[in-house]
C-alpha positions as CSV (number, residue, x, y, z in Angstrom):
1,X,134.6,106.2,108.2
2,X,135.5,108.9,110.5
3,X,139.4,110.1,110.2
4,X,138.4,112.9,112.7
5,X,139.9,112.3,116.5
6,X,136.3,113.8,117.7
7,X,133.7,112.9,115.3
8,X,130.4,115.1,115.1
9,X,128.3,112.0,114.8
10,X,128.3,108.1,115.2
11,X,130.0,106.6,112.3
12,X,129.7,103.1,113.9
13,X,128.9,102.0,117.4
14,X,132.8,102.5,118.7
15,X,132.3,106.1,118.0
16,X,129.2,106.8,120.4
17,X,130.4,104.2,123.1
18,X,133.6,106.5,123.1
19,X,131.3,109.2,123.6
20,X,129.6,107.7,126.6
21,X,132.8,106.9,128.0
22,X,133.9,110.4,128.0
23,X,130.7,111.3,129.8
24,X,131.1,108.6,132.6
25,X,128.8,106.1,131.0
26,X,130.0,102.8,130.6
27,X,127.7,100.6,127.7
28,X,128.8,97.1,126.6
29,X,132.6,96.5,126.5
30,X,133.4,100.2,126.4
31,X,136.6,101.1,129.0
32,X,134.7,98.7,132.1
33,X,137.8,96.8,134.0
34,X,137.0,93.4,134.3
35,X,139.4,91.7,136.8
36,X,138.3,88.5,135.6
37,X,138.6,89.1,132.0
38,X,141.7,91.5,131.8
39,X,143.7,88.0,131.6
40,X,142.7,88.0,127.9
41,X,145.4,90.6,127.0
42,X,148.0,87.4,128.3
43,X,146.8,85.8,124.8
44,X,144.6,82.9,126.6
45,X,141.9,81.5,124.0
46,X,138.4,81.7,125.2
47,X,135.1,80.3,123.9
48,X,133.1,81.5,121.4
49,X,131.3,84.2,123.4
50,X,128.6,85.2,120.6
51,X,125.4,84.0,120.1
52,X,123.7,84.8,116.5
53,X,120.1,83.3,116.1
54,X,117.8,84.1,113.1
55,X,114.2,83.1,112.5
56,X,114.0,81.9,108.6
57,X,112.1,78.8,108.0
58,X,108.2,78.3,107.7
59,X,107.9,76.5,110.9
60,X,110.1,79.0,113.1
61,X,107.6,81.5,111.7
62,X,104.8,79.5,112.4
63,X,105.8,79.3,116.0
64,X,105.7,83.3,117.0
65,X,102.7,84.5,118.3
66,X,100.9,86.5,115.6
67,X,98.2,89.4,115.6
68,X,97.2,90.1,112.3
69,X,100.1,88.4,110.3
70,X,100.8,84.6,109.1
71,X,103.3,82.6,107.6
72,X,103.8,82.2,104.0
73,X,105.6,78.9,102.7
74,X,107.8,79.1,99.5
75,X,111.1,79.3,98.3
76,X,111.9,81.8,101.1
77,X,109.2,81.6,103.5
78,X,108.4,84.9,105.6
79,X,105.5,86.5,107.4
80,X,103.2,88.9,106.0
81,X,100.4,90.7,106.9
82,X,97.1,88.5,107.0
83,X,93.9,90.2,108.4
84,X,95.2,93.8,110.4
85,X,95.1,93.4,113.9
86,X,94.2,97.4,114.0
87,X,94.8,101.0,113.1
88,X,97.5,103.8,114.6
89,X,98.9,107.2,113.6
90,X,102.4,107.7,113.0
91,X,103.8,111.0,113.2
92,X,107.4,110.8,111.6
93,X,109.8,113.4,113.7
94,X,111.7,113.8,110.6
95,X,108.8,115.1,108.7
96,X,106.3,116.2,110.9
97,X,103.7,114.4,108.7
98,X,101.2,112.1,111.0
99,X,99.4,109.2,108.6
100,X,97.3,106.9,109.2
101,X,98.7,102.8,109.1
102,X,97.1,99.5,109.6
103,X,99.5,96.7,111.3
104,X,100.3,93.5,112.1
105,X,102.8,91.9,114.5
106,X,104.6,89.2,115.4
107,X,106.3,88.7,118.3
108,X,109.4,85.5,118.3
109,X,109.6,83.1,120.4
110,X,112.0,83.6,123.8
111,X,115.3,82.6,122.9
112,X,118.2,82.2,125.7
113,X,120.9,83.5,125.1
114,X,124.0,80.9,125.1
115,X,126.2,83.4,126.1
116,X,124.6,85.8,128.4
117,X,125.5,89.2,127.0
118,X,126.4,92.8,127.2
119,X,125.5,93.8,123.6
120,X,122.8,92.8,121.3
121,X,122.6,94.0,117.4
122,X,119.3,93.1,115.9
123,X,118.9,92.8,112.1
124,X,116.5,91.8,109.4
125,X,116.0,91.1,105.8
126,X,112.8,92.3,104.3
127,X,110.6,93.4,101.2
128,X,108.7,96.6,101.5
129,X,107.0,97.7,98.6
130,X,106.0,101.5,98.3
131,X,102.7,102.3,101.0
132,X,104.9,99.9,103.6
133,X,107.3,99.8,106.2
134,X,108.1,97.7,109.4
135,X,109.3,98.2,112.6
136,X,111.7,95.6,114.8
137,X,111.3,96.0,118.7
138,X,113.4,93.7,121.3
139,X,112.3,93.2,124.8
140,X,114.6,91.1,127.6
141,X,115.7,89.9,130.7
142,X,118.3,90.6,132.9
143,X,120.6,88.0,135.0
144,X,119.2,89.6,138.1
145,X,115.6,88.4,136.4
146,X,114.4,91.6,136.0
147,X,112.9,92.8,132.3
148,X,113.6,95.4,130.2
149,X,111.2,97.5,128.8
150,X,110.1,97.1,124.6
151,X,112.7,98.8,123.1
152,X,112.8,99.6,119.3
153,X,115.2,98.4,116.9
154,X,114.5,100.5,114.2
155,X,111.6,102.0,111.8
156,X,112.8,100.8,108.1
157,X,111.6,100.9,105.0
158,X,114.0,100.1,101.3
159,X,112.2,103.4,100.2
160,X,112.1,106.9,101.5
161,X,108.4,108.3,100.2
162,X,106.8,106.7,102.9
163,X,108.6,107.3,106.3
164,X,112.0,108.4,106.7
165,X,113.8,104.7,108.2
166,X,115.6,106.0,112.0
167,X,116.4,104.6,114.8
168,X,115.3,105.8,117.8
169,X,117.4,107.4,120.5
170,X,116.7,108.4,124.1
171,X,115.4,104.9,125.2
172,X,116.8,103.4,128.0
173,X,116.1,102.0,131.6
174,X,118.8,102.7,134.1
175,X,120.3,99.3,133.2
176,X,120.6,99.4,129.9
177,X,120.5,101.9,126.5
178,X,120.0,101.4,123.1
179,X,122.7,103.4,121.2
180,X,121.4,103.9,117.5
181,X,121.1,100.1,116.6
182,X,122.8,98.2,119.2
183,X,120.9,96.9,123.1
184,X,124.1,97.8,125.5
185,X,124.5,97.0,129.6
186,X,125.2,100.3,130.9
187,X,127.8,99.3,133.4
188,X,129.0,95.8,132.5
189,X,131.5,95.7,135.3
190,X,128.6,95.3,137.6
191,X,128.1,91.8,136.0
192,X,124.9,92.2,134.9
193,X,123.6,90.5,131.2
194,X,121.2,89.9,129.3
195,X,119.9,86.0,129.2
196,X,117.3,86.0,127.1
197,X,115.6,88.0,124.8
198,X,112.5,88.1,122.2
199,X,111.8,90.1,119.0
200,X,108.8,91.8,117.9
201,X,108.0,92.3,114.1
202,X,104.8,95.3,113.1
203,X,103.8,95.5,109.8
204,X,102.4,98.4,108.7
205,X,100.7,99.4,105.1
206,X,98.5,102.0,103.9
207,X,94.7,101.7,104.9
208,X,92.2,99.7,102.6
209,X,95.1,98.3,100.2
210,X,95.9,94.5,99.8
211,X,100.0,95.9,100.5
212,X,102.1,93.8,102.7
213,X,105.7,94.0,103.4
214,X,107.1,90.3,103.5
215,X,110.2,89.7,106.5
216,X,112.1,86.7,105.3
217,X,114.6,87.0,108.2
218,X,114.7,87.8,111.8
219,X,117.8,87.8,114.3
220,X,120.3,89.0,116.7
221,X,123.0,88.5,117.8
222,X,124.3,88.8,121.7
223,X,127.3,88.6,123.2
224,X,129.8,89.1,125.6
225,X,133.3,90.1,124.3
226,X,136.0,89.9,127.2
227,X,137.7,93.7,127.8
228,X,141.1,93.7,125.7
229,X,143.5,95.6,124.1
230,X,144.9,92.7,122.4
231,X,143.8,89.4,121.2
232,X,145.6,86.1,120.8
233,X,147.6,85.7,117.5
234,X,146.2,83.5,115.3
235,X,147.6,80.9,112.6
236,X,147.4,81.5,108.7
237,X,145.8,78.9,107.1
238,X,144.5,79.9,103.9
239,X,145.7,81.7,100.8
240,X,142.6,82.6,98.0
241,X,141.0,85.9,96.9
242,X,137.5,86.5,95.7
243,X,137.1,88.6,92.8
244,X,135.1,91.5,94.8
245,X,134.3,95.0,92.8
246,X,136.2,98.0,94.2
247,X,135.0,101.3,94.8
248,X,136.0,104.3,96.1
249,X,134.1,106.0,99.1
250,X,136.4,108.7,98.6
251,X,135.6,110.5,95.2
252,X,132.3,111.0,96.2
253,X,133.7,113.7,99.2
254,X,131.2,116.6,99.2
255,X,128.1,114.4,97.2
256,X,124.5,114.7,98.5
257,X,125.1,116.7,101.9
258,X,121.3,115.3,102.6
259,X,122.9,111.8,102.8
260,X,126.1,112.5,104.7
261,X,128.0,114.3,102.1
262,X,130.1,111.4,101.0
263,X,133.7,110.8,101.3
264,X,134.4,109.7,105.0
265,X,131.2,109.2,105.8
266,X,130.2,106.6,103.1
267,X,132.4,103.4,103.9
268,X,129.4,101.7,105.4
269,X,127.1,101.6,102.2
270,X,130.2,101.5,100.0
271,X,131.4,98.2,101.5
272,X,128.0,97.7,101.0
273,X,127.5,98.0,97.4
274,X,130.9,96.0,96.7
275,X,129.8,92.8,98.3
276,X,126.1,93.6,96.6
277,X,127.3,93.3,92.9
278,X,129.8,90.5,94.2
279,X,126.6,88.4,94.8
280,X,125.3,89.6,91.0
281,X,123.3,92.3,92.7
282,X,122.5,95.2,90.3
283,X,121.1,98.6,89.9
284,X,118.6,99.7,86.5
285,X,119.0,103.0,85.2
286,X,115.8,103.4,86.2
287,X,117.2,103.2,90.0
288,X,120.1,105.5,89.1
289,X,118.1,108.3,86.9
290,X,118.2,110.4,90.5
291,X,122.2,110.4,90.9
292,X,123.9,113.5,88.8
293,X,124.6,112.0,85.9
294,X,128.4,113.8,86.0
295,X,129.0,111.3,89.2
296,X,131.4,108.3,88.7
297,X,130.2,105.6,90.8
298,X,126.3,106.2,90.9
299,X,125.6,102.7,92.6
300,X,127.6,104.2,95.8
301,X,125.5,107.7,96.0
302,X,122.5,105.3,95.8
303,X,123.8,102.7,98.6
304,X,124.1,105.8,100.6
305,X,120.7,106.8,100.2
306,X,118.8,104.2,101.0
307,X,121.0,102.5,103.9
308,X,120.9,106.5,105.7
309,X,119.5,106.6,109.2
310,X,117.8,110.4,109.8
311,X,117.8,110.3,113.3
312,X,121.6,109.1,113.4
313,X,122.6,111.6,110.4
314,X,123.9,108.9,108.5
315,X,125.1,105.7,106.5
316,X,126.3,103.5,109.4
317,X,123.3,101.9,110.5
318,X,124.3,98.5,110.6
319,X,120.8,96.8,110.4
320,X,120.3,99.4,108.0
321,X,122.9,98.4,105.7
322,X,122.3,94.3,106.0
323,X,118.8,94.8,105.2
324,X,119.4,97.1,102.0
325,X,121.7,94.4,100.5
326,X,118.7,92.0,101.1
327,X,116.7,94.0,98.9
328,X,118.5,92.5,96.2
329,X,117.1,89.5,94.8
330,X,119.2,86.4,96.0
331,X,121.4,88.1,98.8
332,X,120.5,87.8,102.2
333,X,122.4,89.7,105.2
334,X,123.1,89.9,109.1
335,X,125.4,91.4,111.4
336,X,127.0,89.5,113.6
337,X,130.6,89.4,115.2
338,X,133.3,86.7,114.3
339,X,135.9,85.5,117.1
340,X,138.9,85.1,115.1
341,X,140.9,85.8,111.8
342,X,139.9,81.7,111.4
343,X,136.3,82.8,111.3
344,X,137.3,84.6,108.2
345,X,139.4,82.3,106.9
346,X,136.3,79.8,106.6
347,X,134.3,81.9,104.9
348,X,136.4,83.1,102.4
349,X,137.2,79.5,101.5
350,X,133.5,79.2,100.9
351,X,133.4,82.2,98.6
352,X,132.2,84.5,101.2
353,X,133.6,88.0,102.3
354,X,132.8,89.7,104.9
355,X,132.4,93.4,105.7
356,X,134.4,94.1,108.8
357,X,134.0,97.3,111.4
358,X,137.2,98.9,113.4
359,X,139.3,101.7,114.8
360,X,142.9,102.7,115.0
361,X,145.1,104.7,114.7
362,X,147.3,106.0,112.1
363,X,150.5,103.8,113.0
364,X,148.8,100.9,113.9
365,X,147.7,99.6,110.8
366,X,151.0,99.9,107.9
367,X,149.9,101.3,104.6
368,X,146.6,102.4,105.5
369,X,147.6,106.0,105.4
370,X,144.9,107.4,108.3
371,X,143.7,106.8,111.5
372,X,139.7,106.5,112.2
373,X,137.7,106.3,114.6
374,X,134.9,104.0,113.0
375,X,135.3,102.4,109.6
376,X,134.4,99.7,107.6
377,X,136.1,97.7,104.6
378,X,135.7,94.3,102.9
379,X,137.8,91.8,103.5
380,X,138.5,89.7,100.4
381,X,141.2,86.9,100.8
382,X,144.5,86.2,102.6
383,X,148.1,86.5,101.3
384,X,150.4,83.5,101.0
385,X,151.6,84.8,104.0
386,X,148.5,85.0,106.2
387,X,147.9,88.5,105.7
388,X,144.5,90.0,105.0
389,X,143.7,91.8,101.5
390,X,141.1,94.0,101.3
391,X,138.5,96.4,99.4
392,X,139.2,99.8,101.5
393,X,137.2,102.1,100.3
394,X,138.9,104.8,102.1
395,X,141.3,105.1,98.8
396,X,141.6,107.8,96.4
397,X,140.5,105.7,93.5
398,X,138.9,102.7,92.8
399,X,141.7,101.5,91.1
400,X,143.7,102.0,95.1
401,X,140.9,99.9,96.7
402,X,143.0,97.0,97.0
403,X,145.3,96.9,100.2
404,X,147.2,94.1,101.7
405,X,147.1,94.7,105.4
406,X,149.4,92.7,108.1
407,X,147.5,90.1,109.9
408,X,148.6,90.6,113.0
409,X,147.9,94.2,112.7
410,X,144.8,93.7,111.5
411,X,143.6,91.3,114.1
412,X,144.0,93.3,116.7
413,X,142.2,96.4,115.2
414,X,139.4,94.8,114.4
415,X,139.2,91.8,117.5
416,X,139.7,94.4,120.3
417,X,137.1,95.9,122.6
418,X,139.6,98.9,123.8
419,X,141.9,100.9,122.6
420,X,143.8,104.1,123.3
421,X,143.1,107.2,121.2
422,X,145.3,109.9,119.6
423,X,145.0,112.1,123.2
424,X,146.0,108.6,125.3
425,X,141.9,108.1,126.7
426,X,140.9,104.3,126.7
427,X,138.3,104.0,123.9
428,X,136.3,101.0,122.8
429,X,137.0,98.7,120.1
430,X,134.6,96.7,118.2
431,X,135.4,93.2,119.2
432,X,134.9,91.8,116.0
433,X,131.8,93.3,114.5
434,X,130.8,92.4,110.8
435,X,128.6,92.3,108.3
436,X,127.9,89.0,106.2
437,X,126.0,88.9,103.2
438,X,125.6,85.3,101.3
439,X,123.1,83.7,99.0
440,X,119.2,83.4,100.0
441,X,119.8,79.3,99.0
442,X,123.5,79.2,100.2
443,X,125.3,76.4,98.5
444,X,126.1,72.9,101.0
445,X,129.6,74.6,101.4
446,X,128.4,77.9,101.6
447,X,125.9,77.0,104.5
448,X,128.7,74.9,106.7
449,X,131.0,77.7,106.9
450,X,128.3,80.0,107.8
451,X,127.0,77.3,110.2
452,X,130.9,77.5,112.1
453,X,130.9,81.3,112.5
454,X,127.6,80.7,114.3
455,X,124.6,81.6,111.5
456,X,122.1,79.3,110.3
């Protein structure tokens, strides 16, 4: 989280789409004035205007086109790299050091988009053993039929020896721009979308060795959130808490400077790490022996380590953090967006919480205490009342992590694609962004409710 009303860096997408507003560019659902979509702020419903589709099974990865890789069946089937399709040096622009990799790829299937849209967030669950890392590229077309060019997703890795995991910045076309992990229309008012899209998996591993990191899930998630500064109220209709581990992002303020320096910066991988151990997730010792040993909390200091992006300067990658809870045996993850406090509602009756992203500011949300920019908490279970208890780490203890916030507040916060910040300038808003984390072999229940917020 970011309390600061001008944040040095992107904490989450809202803060650098507030940036590009300010300089005249308009990405996604930024500030654009949609005539036919500013109607939403009169509390009419709309459809579900998100499309999340992930590439899991044996035969979906048996039907991408593949150089190098193939398919492996199993209890969590994946691809992995066969015979290398070839050889390529890699110079990493946070080290300077250039090695030497063989790769593999494999590209997915088109997929057409339900929803044409003005946003896509890829993400990915993965295994990458040390001498490994993968890359995730997505390449498109526009509603005016034209194509975009291959853009990348992201360079990742669970470790640090081998490359240092970024995204990549500086791509873009004219039309659209990828702003750390997320594919945005520049100027959605035109009307322009995205209508279909494909994904494009390399494999990399050192030369000579038998390595291969295995990719066990593929997806993204497109859509097109109508401009709104308000959403439609919605109707409580479930009262249950999951028993979800608290902790603190704030009493590691001034930790690891390398990493972010803790505190603020940290909710990301300290949301992260609550839902982790939720799902029976757990760090050795062994993991841990690098944290200062005087430093409450070690399992945060590590989240923040290995979910950091070096090219964005920090811990709120989203991709970045899905994909480190997958390296947990048994969790998988994927970031998506819900429509609704309903959405919610459904998976917490399933035993699922969700991780959710949003801005305000300090008297928009009672009891919080601060206003922010870009933060994200855990949402745990609903009051009698309909309102929304959650793990915020952006509490002086762990003990203060629980908070009971209004629904109708809360909503809004997090459902709304613009806002107005401290100085009165139209920001952007989220519209719903989260992160879900669930069991590789969900239970029946588990998988329906994840099945009506839209992932399979």
């Amino acid at each position: 989280m970011s309390r600061a009303q001008q944040p040095s860096r992107r904490t989450v997408l809202t803060a650098a789409v507030a940036v590009a507003v300010a300089s005249g560019v308009a990405p996604a659902a930024a500030a654009a004035q949609r005539p036919d979509t500013e109607a939403d702020d009169t509390g009419q419903a709309q459809a579900r205007p998100i499309d999340y589709h992930g590439w899991t099974t044996y035969r979906e990865w048996r039907l991408g086109a593949a150089q190098g890789v193939r398919a492996v069946a199993g209890a969590r089937p994946g691809v992995v790299i066969g015979a290398p399709a070839g050889r390529t040096d890699y110079t990493d622009p946070h080290t300077g050091t250039t090695a030497t990799w063989e790769y593999a790829t494999w590209t997915a299937p088109v997929h057409r988009l339900t929803v044409p849209a003005t946003e896509v967030v890829s993400s990915w669950n993965a295994h990458t053993p040390e001498g490994t890392w993968i890359q995730v590229e997505l390449q498109g077309t526009y509603s005016d039929g034209t194509g975009t060019p291959w853009y990348v997703m992201g360079r990742w890795a669970a470790g640090d020896q081998d490359i240092k995991r970024t995204s990549v910045d500086g791509q873009t076309d004219g039309k659209s721009t990828i702003w750390t992990d997320t594919f945005a229309i520049d100027d959605a008012s035109t009307g322009l979308r995205l209508t279909s899209y494909r994904l494009r998996l390399t494999l990399y591993r050192r030369p000579g060795t038998h390595l291969t990191p295995t990719v066990w899930r593929l997806g993204a998630m497109g859509s097109d959130i109508p401009d709104r500064f308000t959403v439609p109220a919605s109707t409580p209709g479930l009262a249950q808490e999951l028993a979800v581990p608290r902790y603190s992002q704030e009493i590691h303020k001034g930790q690891y400077p390398q990493y972010d320096n803790g505190g603020e910066a940290w909710c990301s991988p300290t949301s992260s790490q609550m839902i982790v151990e939720y799902w029976g997730g757990r760090l050795t010792p062994e993991q841990l022996s690098w944290v200062d040993p005087s430093y409450a909390d070690p399992e945060v200091d590590h989240a923040a380590r290995f979910t950091y992006d070096y090219q964005y300067e920090g811990c709120g990658n989203w991709p970045f953090n899905a994909a480190y809870a997958a390296t947990f045996q048994g969790i998988q993850g994927v970031v998506t967006r819900l429509a609704s406090l309903t959405d919610l509602e459904t998976l917490i009756a399933a035993g699922i919480p969700a991780i959710t992203s949003q801005s305000f500011l300090k008297t928009e949300l009672t009891g919080a205490g601060y206003g922010t920019s870009g933060h994200l908490m855990t949402v745990i279970g609903f009051t009698a009342d309909g309102d929304v208890i959650a793990n915020d780490p952006a509490s002086p203890s762990d003990d203060a992590v629980r908070r009971v916030y209004l629904r109708r507040e809360f909503e809004n916060i997090w459902l709304r694609t613009k806002r107005y910040n401290a100085s009165g300038k139209v920001v952007s808003g989220t519209g719903g962004v989260c992160y879900l984390y669930f069991p590789a072999h969900p239970s029946p229940r588990q998988r329906k409710a994840l099945a009506a917020v839209g992932v399979h």
